[in-house]
TIMI-2910 file (N, C-alpha, C, CB; in pm, 1 decimal, decimal comma, always signed):
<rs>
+----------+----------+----------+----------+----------+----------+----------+----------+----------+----------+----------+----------+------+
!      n_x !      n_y !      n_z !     ca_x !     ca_y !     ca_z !      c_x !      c_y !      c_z !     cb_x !     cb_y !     cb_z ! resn !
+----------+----------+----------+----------+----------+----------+----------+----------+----------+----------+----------+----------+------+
!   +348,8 !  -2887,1 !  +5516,2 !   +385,6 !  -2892,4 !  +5375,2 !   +534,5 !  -2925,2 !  +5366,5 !   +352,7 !  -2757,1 !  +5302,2 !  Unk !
!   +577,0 !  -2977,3 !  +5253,5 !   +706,5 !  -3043,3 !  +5221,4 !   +787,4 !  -2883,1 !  +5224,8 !   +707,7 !  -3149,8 !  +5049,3 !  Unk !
!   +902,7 !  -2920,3 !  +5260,0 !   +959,6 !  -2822,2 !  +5262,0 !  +1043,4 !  -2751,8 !  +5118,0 !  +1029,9 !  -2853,2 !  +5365,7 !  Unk !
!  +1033,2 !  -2901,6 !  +5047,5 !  +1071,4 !  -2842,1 !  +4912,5 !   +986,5 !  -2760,4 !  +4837,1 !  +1100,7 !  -2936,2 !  +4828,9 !  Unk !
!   +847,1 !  -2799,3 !  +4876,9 !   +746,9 !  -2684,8 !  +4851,7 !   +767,8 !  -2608,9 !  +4873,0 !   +653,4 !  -2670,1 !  +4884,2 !  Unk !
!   +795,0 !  -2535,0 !  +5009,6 !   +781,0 !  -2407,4 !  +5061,0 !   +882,8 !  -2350,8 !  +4952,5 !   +815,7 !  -2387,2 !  +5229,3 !  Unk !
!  +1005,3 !  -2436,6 !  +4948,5 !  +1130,0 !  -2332,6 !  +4840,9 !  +1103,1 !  -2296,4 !  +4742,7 !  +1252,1 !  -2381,4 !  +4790,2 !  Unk !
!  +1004,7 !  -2393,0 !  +4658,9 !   +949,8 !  -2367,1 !  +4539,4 !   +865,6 !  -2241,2 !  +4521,8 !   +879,1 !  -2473,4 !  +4508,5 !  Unk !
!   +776,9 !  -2251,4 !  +4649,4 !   +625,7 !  -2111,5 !  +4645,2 !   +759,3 !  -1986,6 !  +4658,1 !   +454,1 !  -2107,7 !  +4854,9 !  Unk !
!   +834,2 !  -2020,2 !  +4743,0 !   +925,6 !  -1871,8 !  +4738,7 !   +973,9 !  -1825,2 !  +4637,9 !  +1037,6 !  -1865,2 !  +4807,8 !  Unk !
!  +1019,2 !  -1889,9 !  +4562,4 !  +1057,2 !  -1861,9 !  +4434,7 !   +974,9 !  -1739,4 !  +4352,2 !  +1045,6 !  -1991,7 !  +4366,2 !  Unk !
!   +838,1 !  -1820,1 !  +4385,8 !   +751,1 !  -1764,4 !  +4270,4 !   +652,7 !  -1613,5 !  +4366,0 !   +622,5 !  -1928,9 !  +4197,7 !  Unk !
!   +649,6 !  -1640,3 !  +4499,9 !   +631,4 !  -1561,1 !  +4575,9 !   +638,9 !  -1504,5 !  +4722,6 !   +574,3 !  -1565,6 !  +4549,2 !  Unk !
!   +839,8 !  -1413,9 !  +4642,7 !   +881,7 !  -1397,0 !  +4768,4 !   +828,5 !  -1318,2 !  +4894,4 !   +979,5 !  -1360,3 !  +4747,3 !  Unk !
!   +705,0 !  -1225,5 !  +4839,2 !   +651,9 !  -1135,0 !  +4958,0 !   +562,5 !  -1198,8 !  +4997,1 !   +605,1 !   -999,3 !  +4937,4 !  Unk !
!   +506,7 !  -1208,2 !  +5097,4 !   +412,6 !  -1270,7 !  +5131,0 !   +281,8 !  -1183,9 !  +5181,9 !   +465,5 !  -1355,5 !  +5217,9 !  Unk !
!   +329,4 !  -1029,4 !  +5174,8 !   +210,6 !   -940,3 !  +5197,0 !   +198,9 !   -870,1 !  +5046,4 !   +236,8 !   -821,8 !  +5333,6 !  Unk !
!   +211,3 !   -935,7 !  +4963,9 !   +189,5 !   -903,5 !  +4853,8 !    +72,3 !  -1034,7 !  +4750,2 !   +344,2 !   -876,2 !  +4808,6 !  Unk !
!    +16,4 !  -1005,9 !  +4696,0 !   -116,0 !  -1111,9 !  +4642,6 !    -85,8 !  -1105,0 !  +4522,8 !   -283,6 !  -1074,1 !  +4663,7 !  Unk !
!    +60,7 !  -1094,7 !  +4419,6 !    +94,7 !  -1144,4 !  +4359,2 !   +146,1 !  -1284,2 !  +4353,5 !   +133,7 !  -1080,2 !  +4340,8 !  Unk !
!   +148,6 !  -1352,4 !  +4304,5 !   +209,2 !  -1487,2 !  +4282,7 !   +172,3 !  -1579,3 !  +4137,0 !   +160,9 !  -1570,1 !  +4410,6 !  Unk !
!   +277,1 !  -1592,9 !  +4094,1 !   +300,4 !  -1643,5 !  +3966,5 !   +309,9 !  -1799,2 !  +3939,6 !   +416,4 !  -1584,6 !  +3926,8 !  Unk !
!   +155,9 !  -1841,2 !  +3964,8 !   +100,9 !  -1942,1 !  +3931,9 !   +174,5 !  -2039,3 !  +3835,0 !     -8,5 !  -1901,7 !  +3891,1 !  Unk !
!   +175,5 !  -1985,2 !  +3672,5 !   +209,8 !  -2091,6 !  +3610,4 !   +361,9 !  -2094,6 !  +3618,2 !   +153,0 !  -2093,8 !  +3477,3 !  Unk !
!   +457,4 !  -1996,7 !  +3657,3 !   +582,1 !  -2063,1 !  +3701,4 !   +579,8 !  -2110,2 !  +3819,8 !   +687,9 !  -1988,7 !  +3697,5 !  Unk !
!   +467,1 !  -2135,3 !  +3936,1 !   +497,0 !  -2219,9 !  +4016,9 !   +467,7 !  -2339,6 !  +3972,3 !   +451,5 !  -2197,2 !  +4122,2 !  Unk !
!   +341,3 !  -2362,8 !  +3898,1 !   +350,6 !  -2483,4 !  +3843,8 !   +450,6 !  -2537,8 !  +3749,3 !   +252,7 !  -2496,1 !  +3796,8 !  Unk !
!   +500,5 !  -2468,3 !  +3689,5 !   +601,4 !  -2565,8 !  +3577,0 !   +703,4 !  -2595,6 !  +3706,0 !   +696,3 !  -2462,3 !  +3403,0 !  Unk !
!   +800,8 !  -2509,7 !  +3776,8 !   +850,7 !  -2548,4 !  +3887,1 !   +805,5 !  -2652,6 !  +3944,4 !   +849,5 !  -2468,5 !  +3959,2 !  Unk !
!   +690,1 !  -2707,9 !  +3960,4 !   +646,0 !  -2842,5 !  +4022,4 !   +670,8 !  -2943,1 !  +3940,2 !   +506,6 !  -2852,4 !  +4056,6 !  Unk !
!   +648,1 !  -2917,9 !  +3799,4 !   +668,1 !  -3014,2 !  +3686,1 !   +784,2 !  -3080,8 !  +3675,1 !   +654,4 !  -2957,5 !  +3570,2 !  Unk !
!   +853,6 !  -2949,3 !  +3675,6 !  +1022,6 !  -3024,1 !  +3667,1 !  +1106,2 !  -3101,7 !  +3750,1 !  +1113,4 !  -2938,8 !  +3657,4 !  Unk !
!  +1050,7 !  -3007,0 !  +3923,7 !  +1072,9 !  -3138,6 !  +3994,1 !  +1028,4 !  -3297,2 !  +4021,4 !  +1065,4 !  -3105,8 !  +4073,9 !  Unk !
!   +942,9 !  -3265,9 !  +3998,9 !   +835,7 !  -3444,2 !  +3972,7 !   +944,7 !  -3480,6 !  +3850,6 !   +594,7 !  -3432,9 !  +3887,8 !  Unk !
!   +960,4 !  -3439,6 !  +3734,7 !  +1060,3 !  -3504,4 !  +3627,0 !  +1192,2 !  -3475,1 !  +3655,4 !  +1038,0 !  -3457,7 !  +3483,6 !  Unk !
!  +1236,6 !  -3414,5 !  +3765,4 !  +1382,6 !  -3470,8 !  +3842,5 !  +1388,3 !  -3561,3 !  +3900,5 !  +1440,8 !  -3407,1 !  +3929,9 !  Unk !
!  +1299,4 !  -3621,0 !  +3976,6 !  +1294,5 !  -3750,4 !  +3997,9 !  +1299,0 !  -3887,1 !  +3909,5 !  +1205,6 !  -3748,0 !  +4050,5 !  Unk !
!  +1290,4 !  -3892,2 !  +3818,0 !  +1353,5 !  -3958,2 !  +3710,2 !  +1478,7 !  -3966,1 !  +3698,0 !  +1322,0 !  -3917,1 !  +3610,3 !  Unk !
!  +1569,7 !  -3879,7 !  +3768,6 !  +1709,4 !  -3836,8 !  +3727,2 !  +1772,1 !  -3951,4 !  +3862,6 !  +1748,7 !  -3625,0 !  +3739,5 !  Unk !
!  +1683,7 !  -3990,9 !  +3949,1 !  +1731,6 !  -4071,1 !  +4038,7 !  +1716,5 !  -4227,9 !  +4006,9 !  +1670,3 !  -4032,9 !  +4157,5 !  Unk !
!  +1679,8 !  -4221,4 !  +3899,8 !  +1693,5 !  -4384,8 !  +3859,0 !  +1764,9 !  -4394,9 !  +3707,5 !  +1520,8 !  -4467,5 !  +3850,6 !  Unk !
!  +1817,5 !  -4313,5 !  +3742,5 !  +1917,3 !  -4284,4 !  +3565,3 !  +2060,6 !  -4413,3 !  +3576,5 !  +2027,8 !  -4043,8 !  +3558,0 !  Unk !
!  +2105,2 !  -4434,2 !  +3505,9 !  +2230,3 !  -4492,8 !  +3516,1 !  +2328,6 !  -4427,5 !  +3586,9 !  +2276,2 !  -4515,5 !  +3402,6 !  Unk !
!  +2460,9 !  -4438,4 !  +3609,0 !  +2552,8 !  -4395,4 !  +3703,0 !  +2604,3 !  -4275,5 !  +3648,4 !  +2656,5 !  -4493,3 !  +3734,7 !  Unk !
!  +2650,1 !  -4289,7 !  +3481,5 !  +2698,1 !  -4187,5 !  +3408,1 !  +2551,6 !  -4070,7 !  +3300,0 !  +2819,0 !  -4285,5 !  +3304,9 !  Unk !
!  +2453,3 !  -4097,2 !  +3414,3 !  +2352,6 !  -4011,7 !  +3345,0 !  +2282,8 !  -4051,3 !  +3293,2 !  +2375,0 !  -3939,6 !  +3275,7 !  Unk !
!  +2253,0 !  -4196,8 !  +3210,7 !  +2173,0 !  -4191,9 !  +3105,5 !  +2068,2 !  -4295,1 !  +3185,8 !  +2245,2 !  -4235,1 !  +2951,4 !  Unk !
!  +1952,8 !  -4336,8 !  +3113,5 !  +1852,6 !  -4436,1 !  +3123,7 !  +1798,4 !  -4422,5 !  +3034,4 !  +1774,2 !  -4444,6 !  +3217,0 !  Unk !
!  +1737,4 !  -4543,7 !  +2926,7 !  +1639,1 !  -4467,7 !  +2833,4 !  +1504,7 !  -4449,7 !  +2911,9 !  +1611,5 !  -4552,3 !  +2688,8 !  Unk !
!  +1465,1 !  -4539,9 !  +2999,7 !  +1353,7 !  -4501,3 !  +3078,5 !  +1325,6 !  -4417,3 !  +3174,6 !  +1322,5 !  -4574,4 !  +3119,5 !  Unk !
!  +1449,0 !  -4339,4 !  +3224,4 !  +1421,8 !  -4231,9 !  +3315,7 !  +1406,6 !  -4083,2 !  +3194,7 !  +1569,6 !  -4223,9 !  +3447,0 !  Unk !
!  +1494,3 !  -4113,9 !  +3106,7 !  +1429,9 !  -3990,7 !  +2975,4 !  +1321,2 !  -4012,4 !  +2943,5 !  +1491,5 !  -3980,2 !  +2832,0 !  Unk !
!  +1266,3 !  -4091,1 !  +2911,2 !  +1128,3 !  -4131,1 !  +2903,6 !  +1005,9 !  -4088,5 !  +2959,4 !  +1127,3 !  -4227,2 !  +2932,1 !  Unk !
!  +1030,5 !  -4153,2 !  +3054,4 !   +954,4 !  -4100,1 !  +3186,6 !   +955,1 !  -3951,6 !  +3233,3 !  +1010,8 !  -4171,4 !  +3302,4 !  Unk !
!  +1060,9 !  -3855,5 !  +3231,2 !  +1083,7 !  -3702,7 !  +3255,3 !  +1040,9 !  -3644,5 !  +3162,6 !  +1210,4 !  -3653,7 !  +3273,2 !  Unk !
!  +1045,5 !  -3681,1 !  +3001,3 !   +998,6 !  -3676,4 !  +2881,2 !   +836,5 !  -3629,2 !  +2915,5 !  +1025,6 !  -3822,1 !  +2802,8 !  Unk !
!   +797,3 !  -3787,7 !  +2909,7 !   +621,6 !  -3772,2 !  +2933,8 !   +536,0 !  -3711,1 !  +3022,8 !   +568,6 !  -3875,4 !  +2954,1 !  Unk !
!   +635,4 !  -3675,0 !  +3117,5 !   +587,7 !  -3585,9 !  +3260,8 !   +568,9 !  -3390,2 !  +3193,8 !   +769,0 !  -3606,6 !  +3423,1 !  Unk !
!   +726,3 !  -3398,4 !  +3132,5 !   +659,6 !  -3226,3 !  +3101,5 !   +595,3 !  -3241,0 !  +2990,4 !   +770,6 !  -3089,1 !  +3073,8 !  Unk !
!   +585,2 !  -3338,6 !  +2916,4 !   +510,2 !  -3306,0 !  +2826,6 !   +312,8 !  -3351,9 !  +2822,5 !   +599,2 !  -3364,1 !  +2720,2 !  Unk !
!   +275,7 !  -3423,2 !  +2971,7 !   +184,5 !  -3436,2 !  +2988,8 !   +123,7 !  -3292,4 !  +3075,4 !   +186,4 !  -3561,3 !  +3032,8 !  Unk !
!   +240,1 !  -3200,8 !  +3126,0 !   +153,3 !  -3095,1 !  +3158,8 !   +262,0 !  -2977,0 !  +3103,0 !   +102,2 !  -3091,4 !  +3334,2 !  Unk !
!   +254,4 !  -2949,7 !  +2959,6 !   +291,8 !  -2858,0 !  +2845,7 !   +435,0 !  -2809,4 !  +2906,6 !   +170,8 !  -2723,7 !  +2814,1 !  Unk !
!   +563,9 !  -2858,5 !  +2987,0 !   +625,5 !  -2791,1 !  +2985,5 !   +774,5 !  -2835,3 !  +2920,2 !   +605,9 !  -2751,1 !  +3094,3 !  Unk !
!   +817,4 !  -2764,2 !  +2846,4 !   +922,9 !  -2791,6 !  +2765,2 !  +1038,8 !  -2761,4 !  +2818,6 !   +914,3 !  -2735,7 !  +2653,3 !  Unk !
!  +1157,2 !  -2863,8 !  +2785,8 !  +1270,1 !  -2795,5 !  +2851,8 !  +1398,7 !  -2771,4 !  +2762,0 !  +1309,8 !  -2878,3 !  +2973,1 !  Unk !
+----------+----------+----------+----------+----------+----------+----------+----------+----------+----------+----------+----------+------+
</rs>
């Protein structure tokens, strides 16, 4: 597994002998990174209208608002 994964599941579940884990903040955590990647085709000083766009339609195709 990607290792940015692993940082992410820790986040949401640091014990690992524990069978808690907090699903939908691991998922929005996935969301946002998939729509940080948008942030890598932005213009130099931040902007793109198509990388807002695109990060836009990503949380908002799986409900997460920022």
């Amino acid at each position: 597994m990607n290792e940015r994964i692993l940082d992410l599941a820790r986040q949401v579940w640091p014990d690992p002998n524990t069978s808690h884990v907090n699903h939908e903040k691991f998922a929005q955590l996935i969301v946002e990174e998939c729509a940080k990647v948008c942030d890598l085709y932005a213009m130099p000083d931040g902007t793109s209208e198509t990388a807002i766009i695109l990060a836009s339609a990503i949380r908002r195709k799986f409900g997460v608002d920022k």
